[in-house]
C-alpha positions as CSV (number, residue, x, y, z in Angstrom):
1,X,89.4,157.3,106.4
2,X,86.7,154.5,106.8
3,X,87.5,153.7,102.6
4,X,90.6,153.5,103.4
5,X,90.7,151.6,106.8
6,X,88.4,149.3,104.6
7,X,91.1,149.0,102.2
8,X,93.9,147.9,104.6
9,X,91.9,145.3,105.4
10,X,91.0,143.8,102.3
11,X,94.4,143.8,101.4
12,X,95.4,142.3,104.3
13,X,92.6,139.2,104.0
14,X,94.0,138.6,100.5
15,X,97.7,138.4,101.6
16,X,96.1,136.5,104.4
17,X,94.5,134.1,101.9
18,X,97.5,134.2,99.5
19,X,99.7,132.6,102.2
20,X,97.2,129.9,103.1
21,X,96.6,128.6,99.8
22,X,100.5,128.5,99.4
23,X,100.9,127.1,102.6
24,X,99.0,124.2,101.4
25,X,100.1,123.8,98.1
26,X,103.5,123.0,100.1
27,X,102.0,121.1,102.4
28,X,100.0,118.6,99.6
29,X,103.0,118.5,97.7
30,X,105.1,117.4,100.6
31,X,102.5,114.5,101.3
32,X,103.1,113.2,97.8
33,X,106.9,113.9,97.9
34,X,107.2,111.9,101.2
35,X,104.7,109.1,99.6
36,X,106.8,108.5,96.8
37,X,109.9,108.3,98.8
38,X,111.2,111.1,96.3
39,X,114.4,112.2,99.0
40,X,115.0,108.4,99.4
41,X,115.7,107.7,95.6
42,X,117.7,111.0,95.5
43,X,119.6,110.2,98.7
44,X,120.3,106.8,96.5
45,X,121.8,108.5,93.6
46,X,124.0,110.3,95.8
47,X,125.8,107.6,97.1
48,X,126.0,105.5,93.9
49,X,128.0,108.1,92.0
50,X,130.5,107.9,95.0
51,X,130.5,104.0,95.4
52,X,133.5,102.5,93.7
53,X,132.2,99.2,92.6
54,X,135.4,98.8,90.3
55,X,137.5,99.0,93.6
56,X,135.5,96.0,95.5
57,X,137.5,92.8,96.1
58,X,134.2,90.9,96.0
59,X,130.9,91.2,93.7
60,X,128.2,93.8,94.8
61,X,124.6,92.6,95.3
62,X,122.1,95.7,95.4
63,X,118.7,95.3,97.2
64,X,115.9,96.9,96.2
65,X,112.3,97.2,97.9
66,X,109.5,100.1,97.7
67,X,109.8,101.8,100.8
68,X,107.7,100.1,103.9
69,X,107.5,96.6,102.0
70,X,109.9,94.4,104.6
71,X,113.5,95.6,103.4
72,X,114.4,95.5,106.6
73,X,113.4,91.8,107.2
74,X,115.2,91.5,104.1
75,X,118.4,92.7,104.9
76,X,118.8,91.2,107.7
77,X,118.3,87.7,106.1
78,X,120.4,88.4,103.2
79,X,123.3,89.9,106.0
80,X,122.7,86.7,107.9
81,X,123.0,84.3,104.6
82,X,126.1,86.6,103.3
83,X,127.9,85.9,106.1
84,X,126.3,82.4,106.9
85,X,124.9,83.3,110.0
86,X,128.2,84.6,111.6
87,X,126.3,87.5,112.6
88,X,125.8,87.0,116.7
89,X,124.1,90.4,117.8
90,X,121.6,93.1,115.9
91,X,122.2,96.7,116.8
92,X,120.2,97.7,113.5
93,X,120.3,97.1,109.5
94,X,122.7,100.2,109.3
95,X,125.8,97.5,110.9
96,X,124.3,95.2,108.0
97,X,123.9,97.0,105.0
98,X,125.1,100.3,103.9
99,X,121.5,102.0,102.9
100,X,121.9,104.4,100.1
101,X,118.5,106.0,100.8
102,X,119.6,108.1,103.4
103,X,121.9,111.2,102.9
104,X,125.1,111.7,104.9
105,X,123.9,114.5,106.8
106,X,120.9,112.8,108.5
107,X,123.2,109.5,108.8
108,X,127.3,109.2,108.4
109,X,127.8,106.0,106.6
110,X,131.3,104.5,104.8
111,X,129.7,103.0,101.7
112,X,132.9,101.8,100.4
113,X,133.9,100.2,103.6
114,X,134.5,96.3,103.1
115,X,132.0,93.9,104.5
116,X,132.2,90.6,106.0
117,X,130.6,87.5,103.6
118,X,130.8,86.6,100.0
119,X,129.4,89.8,98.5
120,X,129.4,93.7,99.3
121,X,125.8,94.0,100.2
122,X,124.0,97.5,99.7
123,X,120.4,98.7,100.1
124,X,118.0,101.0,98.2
125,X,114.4,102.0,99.2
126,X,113.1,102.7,95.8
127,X,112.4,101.2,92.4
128,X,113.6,98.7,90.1
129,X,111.8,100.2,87.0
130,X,113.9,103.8,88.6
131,X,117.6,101.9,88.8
132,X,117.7,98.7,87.6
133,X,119.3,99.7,84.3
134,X,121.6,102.1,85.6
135,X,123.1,99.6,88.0
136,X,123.6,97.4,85.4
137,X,124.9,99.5,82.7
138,X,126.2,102.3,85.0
139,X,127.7,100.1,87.9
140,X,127.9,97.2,86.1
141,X,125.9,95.6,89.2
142,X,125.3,92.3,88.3
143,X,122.9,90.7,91.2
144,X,119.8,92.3,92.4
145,X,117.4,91.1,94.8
146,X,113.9,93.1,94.3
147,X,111.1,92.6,96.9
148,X,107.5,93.4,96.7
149,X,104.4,93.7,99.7
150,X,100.8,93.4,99.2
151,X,99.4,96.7,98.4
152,X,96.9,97.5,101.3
153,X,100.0,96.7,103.8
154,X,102.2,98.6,102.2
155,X,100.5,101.7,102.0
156,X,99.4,101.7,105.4
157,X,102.6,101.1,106.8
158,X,104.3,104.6,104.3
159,X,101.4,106.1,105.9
160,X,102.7,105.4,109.0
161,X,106.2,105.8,108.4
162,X,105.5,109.2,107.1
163,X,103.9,110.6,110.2
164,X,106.4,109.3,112.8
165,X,109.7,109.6,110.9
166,X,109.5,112.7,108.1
167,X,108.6,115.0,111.3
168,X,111.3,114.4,112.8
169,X,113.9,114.8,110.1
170,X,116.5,117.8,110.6
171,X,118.7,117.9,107.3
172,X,120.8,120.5,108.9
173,X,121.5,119.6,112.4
174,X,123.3,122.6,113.4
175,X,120.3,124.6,112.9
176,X,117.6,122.1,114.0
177,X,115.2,123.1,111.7
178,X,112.4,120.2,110.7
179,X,111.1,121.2,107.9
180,X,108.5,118.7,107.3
181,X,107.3,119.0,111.0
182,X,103.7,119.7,109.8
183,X,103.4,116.3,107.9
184,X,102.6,114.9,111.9
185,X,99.3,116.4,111.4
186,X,98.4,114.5,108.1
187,X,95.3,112.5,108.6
188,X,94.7,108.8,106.9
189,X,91.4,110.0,105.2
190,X,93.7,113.4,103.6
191,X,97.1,111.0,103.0
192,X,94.2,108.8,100.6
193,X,92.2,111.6,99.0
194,X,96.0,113.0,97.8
195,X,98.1,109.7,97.2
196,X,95.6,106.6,96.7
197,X,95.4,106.2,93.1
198,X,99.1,107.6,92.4
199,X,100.3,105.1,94.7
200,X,98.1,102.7,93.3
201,X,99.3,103.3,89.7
202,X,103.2,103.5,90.7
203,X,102.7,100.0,92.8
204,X,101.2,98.1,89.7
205,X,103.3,100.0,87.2
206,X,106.5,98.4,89.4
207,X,104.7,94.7,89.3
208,X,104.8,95.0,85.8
209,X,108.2,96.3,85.2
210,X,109.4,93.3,87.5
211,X,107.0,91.1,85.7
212,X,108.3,92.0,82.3
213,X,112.1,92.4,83.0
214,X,111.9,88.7,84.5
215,X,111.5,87.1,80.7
216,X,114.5,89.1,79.6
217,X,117.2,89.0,82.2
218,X,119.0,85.7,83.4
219,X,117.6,84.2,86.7
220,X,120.9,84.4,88.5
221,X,121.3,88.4,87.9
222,X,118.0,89.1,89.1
223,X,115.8,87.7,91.8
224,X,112.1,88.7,92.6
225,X,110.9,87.7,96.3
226,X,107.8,89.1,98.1
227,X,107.2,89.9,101.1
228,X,104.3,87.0,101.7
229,X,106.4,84.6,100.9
230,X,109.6,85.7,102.8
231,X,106.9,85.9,106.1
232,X,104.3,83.1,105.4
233,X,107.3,80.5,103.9
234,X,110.2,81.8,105.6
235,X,112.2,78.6,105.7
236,X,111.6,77.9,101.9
237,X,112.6,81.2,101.0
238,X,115.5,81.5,102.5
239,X,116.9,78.1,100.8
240,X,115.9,79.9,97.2
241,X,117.6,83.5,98.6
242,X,120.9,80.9,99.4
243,X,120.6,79.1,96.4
244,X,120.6,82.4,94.5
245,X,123.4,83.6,96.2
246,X,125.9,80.6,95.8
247,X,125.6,80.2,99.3
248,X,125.6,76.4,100.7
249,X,122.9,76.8,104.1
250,X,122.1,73.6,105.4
251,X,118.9,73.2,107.3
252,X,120.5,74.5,110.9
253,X,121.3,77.2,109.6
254,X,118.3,77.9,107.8
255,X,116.3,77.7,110.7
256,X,119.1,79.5,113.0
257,X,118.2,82.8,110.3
258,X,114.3,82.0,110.2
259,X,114.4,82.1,114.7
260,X,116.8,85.3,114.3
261,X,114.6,87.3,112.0
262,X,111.2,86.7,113.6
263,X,109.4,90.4,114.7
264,X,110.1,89.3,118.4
265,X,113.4,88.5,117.6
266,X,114.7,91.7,116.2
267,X,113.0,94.0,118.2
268,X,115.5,93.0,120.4
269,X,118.1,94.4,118.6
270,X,116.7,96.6,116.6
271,X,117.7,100.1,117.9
272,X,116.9,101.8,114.2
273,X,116.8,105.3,115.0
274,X,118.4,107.5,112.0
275,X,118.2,110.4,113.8
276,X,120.0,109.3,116.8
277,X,122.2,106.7,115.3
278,X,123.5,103.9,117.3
279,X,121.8,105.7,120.4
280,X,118.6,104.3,120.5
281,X,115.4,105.4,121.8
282,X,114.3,106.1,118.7
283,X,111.4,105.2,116.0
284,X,111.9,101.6,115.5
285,X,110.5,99.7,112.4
286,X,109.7,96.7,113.8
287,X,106.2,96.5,114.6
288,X,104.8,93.9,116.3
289,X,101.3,95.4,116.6
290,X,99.2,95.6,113.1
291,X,98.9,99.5,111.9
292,X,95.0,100.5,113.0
293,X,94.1,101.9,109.9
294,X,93.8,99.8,106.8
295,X,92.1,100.6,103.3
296,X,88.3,99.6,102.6
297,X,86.6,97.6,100.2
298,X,86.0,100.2,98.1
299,X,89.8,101.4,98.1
300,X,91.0,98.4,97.4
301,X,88.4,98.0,94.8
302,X,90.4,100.5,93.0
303,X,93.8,99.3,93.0
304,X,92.4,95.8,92.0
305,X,91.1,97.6,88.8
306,X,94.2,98.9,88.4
307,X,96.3,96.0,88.5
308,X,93.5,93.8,86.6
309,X,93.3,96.7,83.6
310,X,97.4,96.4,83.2
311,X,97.9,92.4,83.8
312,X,94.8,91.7,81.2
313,X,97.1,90.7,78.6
314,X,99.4,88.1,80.6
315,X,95.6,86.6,82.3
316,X,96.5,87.8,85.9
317,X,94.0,88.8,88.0
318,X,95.2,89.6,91.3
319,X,97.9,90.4,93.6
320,X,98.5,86.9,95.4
321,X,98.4,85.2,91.3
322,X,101.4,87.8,90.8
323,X,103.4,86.4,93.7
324,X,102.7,83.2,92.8
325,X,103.9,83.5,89.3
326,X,107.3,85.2,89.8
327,X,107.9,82.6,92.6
328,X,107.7,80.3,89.3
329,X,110.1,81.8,87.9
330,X,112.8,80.1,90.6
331,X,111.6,76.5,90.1
């Protein structure tokens, strides 16, 4: 009986065991599935097999921006230029720009509605080095603005997003489920030991896709901004975003868009909530205070090797030298 008893329970400790160990498999896998914005970039391809480019009255500009690297600054500046600044009141960048990186059951959008301005404007949270060709040989998209954010800020901030927004997802609402509820208990020093040096690695690797496609494509199909330069020189980039677009902005207006997309500006009217849309109350992405945690010396020692190792053969040797160069490009 005691042999037996005995038994029971080391077959139950095992099953115990088994389910732990696939309980966490799931849940590492789901860190690096959310870190790579995986659902985003499938949500994306989604709604570009049922756009009908070929059906638009106007050209299509597509804007594309790792996720958590200021696409939402950026949309609203390209709304504001498309439109030249007819745009009175932000609810949030869904009224702006249809984004393709959410799926119609978390967020009912009409892609193929027309918009107001010179172009049909649409937004995708992934990477260029993931669509760029298809959207010009599939879509036959012919102007794409890419943007690009420091490394340290933008890892932080997917960090970030990934806690307070994954959680809270429920791709079926009639049953409520959340599926990735347990990503909420994710903590910064588990999020680095499991996506640091992937995240690393996929941020150069999209630098140097940029870089590279920027000697081979024509300036006015394809233009590379980032996210230091749209913040620290916001009036000078906006004149190169309107130049770009065919857009005559004189300086009024140029300030009029720099005023209307300041942080304190748009949290205003920035009701983003894409589980609630339109209702507010929800998790904005505006922040107006910096994220606390932030990578070490040592961690950014890494991606520095990284992006050193891969830009060795073109002599550039950091981040900022990168921003600088493709802002050459323009000039």
């Amino acid at each position: 009986m005691a042999d037996g008893t005995m038994l029971m329970m080391t077959i139950s400790f095992g099953s115990l065991f088994v389910l732990i160990s696939a309980m966490a498999i799931v849940f590492f896998k789901a860190i690096k599935f959310a870190a790579l914005a995986v659902p985003a970039q499938q949500a994306a391809r989604k709604h570009l097999n049922v756009l009908r480019f070929e059906k638009m009255d106007k050209e299509s500009v597509m804007v594309i921006t790792l996720m958590k690297s200021g696409s939402t600054l950026l949309c609203y500046v390209c709304a504001l230029l498309n439109t030249r600044n007819a745009i009175r009141k932000f609810r949030n960048d869904f009224d702006l720009i249809p984004m393709l990186s959410f799926d119609q059951p978390m967020i009912h959008q009409n892609v193929n509605a027309r918009q107001d301005g010179k172009y049909q404007l649409y937004k995708i949270n992934g990477r260029a080095k993931i669509f760029y060709e298809s959207l010009k040989d599939d879509h036959k998209i012919k102007k794409v603005v890419w943007m690009c954010r420091d490394f340290n800020g933008y890892y932080r901030s997917a960090y970030w997003w990934i806690k307070a927004f994954y959680p809270r997802i429920t791709p079926l609402p009639i049953t409520r489920l959340k599926p990735m509820f347990f990503l909420r208990f994710m903590t910064w020093d588990l999020f680095k030991s499991l996506t640091l040096r992937q995240l690393a690695e996929d941020h150069v690797d999209e630098l140097w896709y940029v870089y590279s496609l920027l000697k081979k494509v024509p300036k006015e199909e394809f233009l590379a901004l980032s996210y230091e330069h749209l913040t620290e020189e916001k009036p000078a980039t906006l004149d190169m975003i309107s130049a770009w677009l065919g857009i005559d902005a004189n300086d009024e207006m140029i300030q009029s868009i720099a005023m209307k997309t300041s942080k304190e500006a748009m949290i205003k009217g920035d009701r983003f909530d894409p589980l609630h849309f339109g209702e507010g109350g929800g998790q904005t992405k505006v922040n107006l205070k910096p994220h606390k945690h932030t990578l070490n010396a040592k961690e950014i020692e890494i991606y520095d090797e990284i992006f050193k190792r891969r830009f060795a053969p073109v002599g550039i040797t950091s981040y900022r030298e990168y921003i600088g160069e493709i802002r050459k490009s323009y000039r």
